[in-house]
Every structure is written in C-alpha cells, then in structure tokens.
KOLGU-4560 file (N, C-alpha, C; in nm, 3 decimals, padded with zeros to 5 digits):
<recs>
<n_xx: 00.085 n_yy: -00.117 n_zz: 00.000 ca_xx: 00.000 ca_yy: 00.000 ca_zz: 00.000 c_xx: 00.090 c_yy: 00.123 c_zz: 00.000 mol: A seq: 1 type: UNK>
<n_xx: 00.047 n_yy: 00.209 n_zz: -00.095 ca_xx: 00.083 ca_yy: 00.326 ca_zz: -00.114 c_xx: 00.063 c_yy: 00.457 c_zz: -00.026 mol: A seq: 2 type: UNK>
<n_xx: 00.106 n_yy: 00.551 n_zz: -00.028 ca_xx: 00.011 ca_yy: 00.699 ca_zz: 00.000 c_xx: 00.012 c_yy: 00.812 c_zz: -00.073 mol: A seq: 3 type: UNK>
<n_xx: 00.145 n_yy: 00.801 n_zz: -00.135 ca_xx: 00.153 ca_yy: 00.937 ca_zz: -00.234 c_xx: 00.278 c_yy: 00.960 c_zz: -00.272 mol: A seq: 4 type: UNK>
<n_xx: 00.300 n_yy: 00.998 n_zz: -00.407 ca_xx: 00.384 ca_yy: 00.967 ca_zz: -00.489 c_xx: 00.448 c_yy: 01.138 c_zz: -00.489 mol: A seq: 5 type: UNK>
<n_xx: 00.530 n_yy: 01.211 n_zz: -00.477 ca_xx: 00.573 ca_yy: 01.321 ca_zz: -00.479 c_xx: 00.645 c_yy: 01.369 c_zz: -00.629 mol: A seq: 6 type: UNK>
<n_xx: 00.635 n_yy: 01.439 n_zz: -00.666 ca_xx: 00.697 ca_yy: 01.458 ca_zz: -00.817 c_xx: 00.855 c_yy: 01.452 c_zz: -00.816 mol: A seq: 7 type: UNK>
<n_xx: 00.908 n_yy: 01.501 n_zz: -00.703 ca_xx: 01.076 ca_yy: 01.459 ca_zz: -00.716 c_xx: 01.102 c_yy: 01.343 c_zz: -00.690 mol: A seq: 8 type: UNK>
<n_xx: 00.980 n_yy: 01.202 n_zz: -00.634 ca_xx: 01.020 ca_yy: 01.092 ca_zz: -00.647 c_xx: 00.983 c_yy: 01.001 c_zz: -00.787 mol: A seq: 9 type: UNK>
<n_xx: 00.918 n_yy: 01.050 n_zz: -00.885 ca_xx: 00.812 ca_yy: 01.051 ca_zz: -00.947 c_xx: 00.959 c_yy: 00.921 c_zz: -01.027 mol: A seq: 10 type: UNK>
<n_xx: 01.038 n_yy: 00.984 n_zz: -01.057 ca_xx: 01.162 ca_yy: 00.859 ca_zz: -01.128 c_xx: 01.188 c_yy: 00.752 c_zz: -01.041 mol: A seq: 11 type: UNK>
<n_xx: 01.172 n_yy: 00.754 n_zz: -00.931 ca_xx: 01.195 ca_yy: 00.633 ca_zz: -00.832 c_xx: 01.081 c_yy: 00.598 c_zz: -00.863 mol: A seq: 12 type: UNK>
<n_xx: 00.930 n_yy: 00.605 n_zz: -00.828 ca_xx: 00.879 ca_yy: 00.541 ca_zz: -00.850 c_xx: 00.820 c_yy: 00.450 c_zz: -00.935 mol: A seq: 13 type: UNK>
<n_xx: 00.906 n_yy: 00.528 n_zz: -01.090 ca_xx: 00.911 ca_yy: 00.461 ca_zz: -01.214 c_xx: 00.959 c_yy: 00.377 c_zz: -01.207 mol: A seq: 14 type: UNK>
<n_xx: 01.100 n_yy: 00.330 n_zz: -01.140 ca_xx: 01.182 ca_yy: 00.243 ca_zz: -01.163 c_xx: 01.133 c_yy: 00.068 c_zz: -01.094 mol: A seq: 15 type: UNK>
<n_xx: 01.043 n_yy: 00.149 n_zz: -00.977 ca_xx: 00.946 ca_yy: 00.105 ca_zz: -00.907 c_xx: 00.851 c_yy: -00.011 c_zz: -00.963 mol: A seq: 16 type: UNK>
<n_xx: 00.817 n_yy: 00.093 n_zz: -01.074 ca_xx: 00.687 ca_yy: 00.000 ca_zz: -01.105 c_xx: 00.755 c_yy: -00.103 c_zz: -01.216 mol: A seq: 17 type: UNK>
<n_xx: 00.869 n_yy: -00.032 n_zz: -01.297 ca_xx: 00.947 ca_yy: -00.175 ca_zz: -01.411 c_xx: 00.993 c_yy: -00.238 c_zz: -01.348 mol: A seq: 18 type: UNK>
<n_xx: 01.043 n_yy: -00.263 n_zz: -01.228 ca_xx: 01.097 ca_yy: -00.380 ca_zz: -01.167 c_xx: 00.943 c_yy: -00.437 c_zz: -01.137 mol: A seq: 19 type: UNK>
<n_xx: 00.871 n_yy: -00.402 n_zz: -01.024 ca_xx: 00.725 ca_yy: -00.478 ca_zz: -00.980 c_xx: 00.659 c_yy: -00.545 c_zz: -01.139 mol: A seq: 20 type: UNK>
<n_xx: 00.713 n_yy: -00.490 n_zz: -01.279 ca_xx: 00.634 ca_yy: -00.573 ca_zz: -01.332 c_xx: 00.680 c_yy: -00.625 c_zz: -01.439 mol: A seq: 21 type: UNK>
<n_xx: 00.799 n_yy: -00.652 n_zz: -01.380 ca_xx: 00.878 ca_yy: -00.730 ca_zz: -01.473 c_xx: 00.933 c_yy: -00.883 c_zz: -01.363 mol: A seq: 22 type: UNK>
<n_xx: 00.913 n_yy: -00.865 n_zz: -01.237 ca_xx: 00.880 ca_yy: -00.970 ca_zz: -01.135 c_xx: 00.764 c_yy: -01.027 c_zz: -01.099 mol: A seq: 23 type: UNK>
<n_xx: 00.642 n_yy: -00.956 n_zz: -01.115 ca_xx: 00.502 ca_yy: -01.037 ca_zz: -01.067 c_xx: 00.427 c_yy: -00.998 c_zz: -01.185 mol: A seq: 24 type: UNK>
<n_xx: 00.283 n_yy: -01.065 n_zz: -01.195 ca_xx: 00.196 ca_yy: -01.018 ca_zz: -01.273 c_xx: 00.136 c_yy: -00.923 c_zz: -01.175 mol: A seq: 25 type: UNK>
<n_xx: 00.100 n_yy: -00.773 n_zz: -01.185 ca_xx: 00.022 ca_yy: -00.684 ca_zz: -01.149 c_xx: -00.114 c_yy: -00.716 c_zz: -01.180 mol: A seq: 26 type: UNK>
<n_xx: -00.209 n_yy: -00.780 n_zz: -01.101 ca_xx: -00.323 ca_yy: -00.741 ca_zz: -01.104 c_xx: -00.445 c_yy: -00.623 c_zz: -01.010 mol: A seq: 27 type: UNK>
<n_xx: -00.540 n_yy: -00.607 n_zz: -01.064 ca_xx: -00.650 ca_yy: -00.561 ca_zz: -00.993 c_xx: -00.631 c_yy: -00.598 c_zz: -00.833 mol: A seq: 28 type: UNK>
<n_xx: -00.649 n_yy: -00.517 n_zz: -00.730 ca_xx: -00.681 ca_yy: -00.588 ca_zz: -00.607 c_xx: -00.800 c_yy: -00.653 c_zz: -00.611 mol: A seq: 29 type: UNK>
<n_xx: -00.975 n_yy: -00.696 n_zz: -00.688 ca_xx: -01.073 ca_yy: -00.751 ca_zz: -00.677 c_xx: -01.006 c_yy: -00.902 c_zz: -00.718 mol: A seq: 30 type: UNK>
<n_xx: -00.917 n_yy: -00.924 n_zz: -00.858 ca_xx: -00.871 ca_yy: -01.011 ca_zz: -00.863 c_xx: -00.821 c_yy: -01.071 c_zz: -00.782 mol: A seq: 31 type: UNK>
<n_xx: -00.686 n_yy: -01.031 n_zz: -00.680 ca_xx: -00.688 ca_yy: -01.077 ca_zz: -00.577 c_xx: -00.779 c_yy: -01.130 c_zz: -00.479 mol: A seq: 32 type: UNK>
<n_xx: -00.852 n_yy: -01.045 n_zz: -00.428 ca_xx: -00.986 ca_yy: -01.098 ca_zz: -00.378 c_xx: -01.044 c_yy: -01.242 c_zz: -00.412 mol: A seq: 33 type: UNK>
<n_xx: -01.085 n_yy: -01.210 n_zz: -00.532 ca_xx: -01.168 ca_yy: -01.312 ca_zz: -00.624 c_xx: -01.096 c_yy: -01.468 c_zz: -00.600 mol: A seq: 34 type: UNK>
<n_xx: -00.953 n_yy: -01.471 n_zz: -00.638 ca_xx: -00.903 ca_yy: -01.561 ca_zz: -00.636 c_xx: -00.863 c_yy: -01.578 c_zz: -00.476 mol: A seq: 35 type: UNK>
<n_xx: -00.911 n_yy: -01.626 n_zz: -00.381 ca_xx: -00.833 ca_yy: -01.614 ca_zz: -00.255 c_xx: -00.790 c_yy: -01.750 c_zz: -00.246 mol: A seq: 36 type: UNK>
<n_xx: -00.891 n_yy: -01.852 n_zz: -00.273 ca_xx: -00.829 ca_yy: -01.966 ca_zz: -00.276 c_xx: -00.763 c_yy: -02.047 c_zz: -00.348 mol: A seq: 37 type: UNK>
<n_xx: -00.706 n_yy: -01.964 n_zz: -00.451 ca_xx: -00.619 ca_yy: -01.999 ca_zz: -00.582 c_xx: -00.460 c_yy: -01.997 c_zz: -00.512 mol: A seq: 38 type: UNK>
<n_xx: -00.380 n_yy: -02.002 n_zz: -00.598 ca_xx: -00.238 ca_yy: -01.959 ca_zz: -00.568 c_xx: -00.216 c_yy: -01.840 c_zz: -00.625 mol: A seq: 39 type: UNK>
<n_xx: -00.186 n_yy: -01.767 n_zz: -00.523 ca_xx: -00.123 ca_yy: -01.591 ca_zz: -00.574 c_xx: 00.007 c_yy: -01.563 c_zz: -00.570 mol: A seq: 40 type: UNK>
<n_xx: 00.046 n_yy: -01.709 n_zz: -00.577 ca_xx: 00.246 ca_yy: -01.650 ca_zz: -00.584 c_xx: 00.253 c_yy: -01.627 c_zz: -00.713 mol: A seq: 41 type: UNK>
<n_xx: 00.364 n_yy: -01.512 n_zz: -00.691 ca_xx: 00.394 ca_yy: -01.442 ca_zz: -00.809 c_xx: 00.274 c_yy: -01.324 c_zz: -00.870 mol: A seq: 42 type: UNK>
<n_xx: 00.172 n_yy: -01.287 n_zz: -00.809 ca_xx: 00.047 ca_yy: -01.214 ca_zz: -00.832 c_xx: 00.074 c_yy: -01.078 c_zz: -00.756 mol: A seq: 43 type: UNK>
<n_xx: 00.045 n_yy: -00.970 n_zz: -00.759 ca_xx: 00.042 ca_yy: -00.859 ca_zz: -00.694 c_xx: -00.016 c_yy: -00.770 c_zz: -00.706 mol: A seq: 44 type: UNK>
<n_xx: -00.110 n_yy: -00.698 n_zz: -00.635 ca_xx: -00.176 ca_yy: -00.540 ca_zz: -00.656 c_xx: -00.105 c_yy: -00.431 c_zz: -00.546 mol: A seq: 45 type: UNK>
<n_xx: -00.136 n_yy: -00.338 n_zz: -00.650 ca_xx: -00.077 ca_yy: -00.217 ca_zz: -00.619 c_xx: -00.171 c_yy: -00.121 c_zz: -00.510 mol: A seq: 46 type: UNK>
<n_xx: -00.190 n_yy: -00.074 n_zz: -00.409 ca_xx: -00.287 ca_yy: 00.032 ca_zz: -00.421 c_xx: -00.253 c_yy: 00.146 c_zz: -00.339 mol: A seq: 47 type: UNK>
<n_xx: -00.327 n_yy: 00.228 n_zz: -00.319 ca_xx: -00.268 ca_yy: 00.387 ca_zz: -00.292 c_xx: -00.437 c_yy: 00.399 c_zz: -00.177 mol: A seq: 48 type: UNK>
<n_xx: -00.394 n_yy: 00.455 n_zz: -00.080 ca_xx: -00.456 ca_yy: 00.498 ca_zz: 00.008 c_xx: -00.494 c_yy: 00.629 c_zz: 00.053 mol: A seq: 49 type: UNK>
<n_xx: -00.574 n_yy: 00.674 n_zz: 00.088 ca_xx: -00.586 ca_yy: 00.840 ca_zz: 00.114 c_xx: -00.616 c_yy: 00.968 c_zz: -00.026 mol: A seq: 50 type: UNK>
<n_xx: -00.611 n_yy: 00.890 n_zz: -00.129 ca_xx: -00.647 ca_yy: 00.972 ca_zz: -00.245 c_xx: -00.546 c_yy: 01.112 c_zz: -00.268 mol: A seq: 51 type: UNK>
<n_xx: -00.491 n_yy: 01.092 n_zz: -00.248 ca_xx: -00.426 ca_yy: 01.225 ca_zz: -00.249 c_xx: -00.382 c_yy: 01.272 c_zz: -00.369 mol: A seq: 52 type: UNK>
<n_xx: -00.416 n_yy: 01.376 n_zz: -00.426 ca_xx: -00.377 ca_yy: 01.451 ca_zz: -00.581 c_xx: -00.325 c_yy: 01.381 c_zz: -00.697 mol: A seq: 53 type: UNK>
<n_xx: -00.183 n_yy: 01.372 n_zz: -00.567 ca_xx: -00.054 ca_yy: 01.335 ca_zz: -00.671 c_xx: -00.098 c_yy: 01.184 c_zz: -00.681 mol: A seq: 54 type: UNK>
<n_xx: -00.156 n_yy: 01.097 n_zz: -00.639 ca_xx: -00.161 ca_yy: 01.007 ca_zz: -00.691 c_xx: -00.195 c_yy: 00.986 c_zz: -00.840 mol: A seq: 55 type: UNK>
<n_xx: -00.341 n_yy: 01.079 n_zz: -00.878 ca_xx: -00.395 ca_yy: 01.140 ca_zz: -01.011 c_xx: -00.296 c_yy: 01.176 c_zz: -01.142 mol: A seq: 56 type: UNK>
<n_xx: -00.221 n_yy: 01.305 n_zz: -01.050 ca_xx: -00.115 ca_yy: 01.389 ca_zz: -01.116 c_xx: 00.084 c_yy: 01.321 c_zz: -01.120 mol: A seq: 57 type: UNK>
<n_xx: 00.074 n_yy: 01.217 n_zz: -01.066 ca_xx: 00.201 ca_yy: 01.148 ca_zz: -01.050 c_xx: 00.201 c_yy: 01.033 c_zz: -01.082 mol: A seq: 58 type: UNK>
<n_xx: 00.134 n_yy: 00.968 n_zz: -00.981 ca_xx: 00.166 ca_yy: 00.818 ca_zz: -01.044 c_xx: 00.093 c_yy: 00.784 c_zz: -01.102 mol: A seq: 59 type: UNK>
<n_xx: -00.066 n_yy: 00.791 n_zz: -01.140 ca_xx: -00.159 ca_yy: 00.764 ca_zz: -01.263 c_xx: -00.105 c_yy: 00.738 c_zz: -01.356 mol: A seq: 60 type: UNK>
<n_xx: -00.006 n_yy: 00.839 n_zz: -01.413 ca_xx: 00.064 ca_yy: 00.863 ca_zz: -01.541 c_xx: 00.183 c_yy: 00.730 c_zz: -01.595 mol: A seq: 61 type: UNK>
<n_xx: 00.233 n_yy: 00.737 n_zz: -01.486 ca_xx: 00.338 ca_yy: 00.654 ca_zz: -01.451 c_xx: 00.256 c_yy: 00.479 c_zz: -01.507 mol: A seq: 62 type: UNK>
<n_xx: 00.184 n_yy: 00.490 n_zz: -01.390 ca_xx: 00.127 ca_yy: 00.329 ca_zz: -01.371 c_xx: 00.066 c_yy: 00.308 c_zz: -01.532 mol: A seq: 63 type: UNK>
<n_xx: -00.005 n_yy: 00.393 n_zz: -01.610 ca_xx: -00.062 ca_yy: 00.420 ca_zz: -01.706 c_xx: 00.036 c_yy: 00.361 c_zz: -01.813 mol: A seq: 64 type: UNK>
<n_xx: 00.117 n_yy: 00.477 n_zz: -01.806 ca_xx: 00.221 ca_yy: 00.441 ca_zz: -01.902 c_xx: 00.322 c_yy: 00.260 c_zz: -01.985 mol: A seq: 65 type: UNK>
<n_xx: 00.314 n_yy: 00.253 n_zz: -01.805 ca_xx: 00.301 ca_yy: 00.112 ca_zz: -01.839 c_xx: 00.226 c_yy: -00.023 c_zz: -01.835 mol: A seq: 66 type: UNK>
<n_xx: 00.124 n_yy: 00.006 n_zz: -01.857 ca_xx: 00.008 ca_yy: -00.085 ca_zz: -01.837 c_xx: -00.029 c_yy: -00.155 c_zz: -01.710 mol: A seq: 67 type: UNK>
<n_xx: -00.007 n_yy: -00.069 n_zz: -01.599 ca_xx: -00.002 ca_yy: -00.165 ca_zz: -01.473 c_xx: -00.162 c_yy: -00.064 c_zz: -01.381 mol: A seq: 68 type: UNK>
<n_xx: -00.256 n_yy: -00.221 n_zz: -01.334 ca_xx: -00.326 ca_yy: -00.153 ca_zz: -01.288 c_xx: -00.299 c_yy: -00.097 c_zz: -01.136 mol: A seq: 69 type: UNK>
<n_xx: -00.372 n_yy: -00.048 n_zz: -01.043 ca_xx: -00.362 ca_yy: 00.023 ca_zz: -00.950 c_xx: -00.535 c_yy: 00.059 c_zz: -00.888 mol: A seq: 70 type: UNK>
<n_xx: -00.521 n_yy: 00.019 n_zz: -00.731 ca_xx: -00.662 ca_yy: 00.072 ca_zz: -00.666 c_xx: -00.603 c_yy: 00.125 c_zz: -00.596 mol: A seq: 71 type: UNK>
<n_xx: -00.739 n_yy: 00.284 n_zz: -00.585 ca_xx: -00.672 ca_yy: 00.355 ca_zz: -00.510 c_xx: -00.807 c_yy: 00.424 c_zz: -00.418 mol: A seq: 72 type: UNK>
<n_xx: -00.796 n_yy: 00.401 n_zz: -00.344 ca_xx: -00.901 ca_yy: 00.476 ca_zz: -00.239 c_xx: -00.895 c_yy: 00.586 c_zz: -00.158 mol: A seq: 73 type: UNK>
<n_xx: -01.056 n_yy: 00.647 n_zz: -00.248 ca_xx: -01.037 ca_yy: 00.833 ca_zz: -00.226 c_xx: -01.150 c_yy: 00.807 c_zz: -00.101 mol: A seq: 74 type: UNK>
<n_xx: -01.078 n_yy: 00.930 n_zz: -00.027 ca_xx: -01.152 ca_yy: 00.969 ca_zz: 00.096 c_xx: -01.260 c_yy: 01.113 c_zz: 00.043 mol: A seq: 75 type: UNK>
<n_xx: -01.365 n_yy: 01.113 n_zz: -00.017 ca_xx: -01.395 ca_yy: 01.231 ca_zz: -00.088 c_xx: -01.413 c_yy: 01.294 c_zz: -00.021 mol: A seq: 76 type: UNK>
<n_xx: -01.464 n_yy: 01.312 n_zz: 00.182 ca_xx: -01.453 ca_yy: 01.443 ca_zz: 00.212 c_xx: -01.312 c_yy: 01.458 c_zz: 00.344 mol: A seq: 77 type: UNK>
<n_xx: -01.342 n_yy: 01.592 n_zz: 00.382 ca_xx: -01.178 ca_yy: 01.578 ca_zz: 00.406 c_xx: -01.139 c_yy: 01.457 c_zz: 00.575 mol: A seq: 78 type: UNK>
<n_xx: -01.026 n_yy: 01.483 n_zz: 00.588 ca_xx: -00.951 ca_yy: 01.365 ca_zz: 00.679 c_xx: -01.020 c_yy: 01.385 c_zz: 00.799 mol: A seq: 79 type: UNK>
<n_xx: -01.051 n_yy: 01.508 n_zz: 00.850 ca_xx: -01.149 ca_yy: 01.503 ca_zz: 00.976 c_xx: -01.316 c_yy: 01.414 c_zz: 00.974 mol: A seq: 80 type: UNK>
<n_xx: -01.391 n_yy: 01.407 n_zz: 00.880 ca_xx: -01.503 ca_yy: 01.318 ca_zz: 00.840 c_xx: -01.438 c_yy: 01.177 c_zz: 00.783 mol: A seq: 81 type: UNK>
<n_xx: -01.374 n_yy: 01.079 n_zz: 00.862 ca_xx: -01.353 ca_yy: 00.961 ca_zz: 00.844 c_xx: -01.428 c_yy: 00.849 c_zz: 00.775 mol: A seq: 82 type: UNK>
<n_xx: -01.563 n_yy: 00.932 n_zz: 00.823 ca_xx: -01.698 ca_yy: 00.819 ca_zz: 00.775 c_xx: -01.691 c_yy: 00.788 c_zz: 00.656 mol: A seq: 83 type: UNK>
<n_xx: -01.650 n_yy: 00.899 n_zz: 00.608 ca_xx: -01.653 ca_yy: 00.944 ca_zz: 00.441 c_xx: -01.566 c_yy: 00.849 c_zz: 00.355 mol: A seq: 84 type: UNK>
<n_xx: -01.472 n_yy: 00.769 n_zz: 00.394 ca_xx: -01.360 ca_yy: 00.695 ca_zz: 00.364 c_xx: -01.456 c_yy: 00.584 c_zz: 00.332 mol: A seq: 85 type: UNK>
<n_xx: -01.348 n_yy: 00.533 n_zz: 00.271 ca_xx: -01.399 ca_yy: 00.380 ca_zz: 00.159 c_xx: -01.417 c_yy: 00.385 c_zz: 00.073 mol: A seq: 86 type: UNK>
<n_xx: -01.487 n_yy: 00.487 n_zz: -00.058 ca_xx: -01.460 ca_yy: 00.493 ca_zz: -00.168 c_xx: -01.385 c_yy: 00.419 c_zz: -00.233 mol: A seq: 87 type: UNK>
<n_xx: -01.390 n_yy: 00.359 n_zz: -00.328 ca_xx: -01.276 ca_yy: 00.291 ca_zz: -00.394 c_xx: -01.242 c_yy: 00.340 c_zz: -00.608 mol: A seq: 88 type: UNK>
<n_xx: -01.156 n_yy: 00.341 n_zz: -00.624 ca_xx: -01.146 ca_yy: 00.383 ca_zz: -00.772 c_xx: -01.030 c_yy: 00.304 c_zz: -00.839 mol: A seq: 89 type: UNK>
<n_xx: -01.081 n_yy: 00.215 n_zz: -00.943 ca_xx: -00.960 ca_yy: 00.129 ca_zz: -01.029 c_xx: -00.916 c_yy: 00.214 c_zz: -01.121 mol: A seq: 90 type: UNK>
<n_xx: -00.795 n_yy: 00.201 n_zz: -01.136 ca_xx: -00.697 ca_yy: 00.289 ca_zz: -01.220 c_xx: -00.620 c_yy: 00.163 c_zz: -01.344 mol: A seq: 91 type: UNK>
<n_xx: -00.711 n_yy: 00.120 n_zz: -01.441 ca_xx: -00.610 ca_yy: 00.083 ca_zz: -01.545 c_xx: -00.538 c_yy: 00.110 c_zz: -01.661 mol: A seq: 92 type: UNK>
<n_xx: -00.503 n_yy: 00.087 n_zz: -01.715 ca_xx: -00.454 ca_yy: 00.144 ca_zz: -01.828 c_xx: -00.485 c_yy: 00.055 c_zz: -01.930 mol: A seq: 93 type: UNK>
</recs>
C-alpha cells in the first residue's frame, strides 16, 4: 500500500513499477480478492490509500504508461469526516 507519490520521487517510482512488473503479474486488487483460494504466488496489486492529488497527477501517469493496474481509495470528504472513507477507484490502463 501506497500513500503518495511526490513529483521529485516521481523517477523512483518509475523504476518502481518496471521492476514490480517485470517480477510479478500486477493485477487488480478484486482479482486478488476473487481468487483467494487460488495460488497468488507471483500475483500482486498495487494500491494507494488516502487519495491524495498526486496520486492522479504522478503516479496515474506513470502506472498508465506502463500498463499496470492500480486501486486507489479516495476519501472524498476531508480527513477530519472519516466516515466518508472507503470509496474505492480502479486505475487501469
């Protein structure tokens, strides 16, 4: 699990994601789910927590670029209304 990708790390996290997917298959986290009683070695999801901008504006692009999906769960109102949390949003490319 993620939280937020900063633009001066924005090349680390590139390098990030060609290694993660050039070692596992990246899937969906539902996939995961779905399959629980399968074998998930070698399987992996990505996801990003707290919604935060740069996830949109940083690593979207990134993950995009190279075909890797990503869940990421937006808190749509702000961090003091907790309730509000759970949202969920798949990011594929």
């Amino acid at each position: 699990m993620l939280h937020g990708i900063s633009r001066r790390h924005a090349r680390l996290f590139e390098r990030v994601v060609r290694y993660v997917r050039r070692q596992f298959e990246v899937v969906p986290l539902g996939e995961l789910v779905s399959r629980k009683k399968e074998d998930l070695s070698g399987k992996l999801a990505i996801t990003f927590d707290d919604g935060l901008r740069n996830n949109l504006e940083v690593a979207y692009p990134i993950l995009k670029s190279y075909g890797v999906p990503a869940t990421f769960f937006v808190c749509p109102a702000s961090s003091s209304a907790a309730a509000g949390c759970g949202t969920t949003r798949r990011a594929s490319a």
